[in-house]
Phi, psi and omega in degrees: 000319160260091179293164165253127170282191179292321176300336170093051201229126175290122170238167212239104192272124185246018185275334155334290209283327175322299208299324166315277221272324147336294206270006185248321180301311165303292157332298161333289156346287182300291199280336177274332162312307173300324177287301227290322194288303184319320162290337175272340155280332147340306191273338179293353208266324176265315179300292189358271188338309179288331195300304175290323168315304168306319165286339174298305192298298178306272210338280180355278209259015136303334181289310206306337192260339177300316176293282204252115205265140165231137198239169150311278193338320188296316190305297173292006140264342191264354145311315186301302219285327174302321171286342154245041112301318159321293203297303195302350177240048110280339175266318172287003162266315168328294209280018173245331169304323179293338189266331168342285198304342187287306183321327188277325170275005175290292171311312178293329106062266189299305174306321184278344176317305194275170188272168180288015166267336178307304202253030182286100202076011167241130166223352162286171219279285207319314197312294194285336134000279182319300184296328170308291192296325190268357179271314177278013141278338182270008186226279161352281187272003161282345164266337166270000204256323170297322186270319170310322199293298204283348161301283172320306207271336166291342192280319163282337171282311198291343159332094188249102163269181184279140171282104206262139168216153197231140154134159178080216219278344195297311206248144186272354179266160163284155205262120164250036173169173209236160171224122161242117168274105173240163088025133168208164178298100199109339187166234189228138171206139230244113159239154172216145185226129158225174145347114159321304209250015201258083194270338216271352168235155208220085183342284175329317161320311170271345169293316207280331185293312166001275181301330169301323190292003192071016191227145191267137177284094172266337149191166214199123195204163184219126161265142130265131170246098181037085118084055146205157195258113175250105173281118145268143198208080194285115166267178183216146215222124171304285210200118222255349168289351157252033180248122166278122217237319194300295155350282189289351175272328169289300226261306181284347165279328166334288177328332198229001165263000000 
């Protein structure tokens, strides 16, 4: 493998191997040239790409804008059109806070209005409503039970009985005292007058005809006046068109004749 020459000197042939590390250097050469290219076409290859991409993405969004065009005009109405949305649901919160607020002094209103029997143990609202609606029926008949009343009793003032008097010249016998019978507010009122030193009448006597006649004593009181005893005597009378006047005036005068 290492021949000798004749001088007896090793010598060594490198013309082989040169040309083998030429043809390994070139080939080197040759193959990182192909990766070199290959990567710079790689890379020319992510720009495109990027390139197009990045035009897709403009194209993209010139179309988008190409739909919807935005102007001032546009801005400064859909500002407007937000501030009077705005006002108006300020103005519908006001105008629900103020009836809140009416309602509510409405309700104390009302609670303090009704009496303390109404609201006794009740505190909703619904409660007190209720109690309201059943007070202003309790009021309804009691005015009407009032208006009747006041009917009734004009209807007996405006009545004109007669007034019965007994004595003197009225009886052809002597007389020893007088009876007037009238109309009064409510009922009747009865006077009698007889003789002081007079023992033959007798008070109880006319009070027991009173009650036959069907009518209540509500009060009975007696004077003396210049040497006579004068019974006053107040009936209290339903319905004063049914009293016989003719009757009840003969019986108390029997008495006082």
């Amino acid at each position: 493998m290492f021949p000798f020459q004749q001088s007896g000197e090793l010598s060594f042939q490198t013309t082989d191997f040169v040309g083998e590390e030429e043809q390994f250097n070139v080939e080197n050469q040759i193959y990182w040239t192909d990766v070199a290219s290959a990567e710079v076409g790689n890379m020319n290859t992510n720009v495109g790409l990027g390139q197009d991409n990045r035009e897709r993405v403009r194209g993209r969004g010139r179309g988008r804008g190409r739909k919807s065009t935005f102007s001032p005009n546009n801005v400064i109405s859909n500002c407007n059109d937000n501030s009077d949305e705005q006002k108006r649901k300020t103005i519908h919160k006001e105008v629900e806070r103020q009836r809140r607020l009416e309602m509510s002094n409405l309700y104390s209103s009302l609670r303090s209005t009704l009496p303390a029997e109404y609201t006794k143990g009740k505190r909703s609202t619904s409660d007190h409503l209720a109690e309201a609606v059943n007070y202003i029926k309790d009021l309804e008949n009691n005015v009407k039970g009032l208006a009747d009343k006041r009917d009734r009793l004009k209807s007996e003032s405006e009545w004109t009985a007669p007034t019965y008097h007994v004595g003197g010249s009225s009886n052809p016998r002597q007389c020893r005292g007088s009876v007037e019978i009238h109309p009064c507010v409510g009922g009747l009122d009865i006077d009698i007058n007889v003789n002081y030193d007079d023992d033959s009448f007798c008070l109880s006597s006319a009070l027991q005809v009173v009650y036959e006649e069907g009518l209540s004593v509500s009060s009975c009181t007696s004077t003396k006046v210049n040497e006579k005893i004068m019974h006053k005597i107040i009936c209290e009378v339903t319905d004063i068109s049914c009293i016989d006047f003719s009757r009840f005036h003969q019986r108390l005068i029997d008495l006082v004749s």
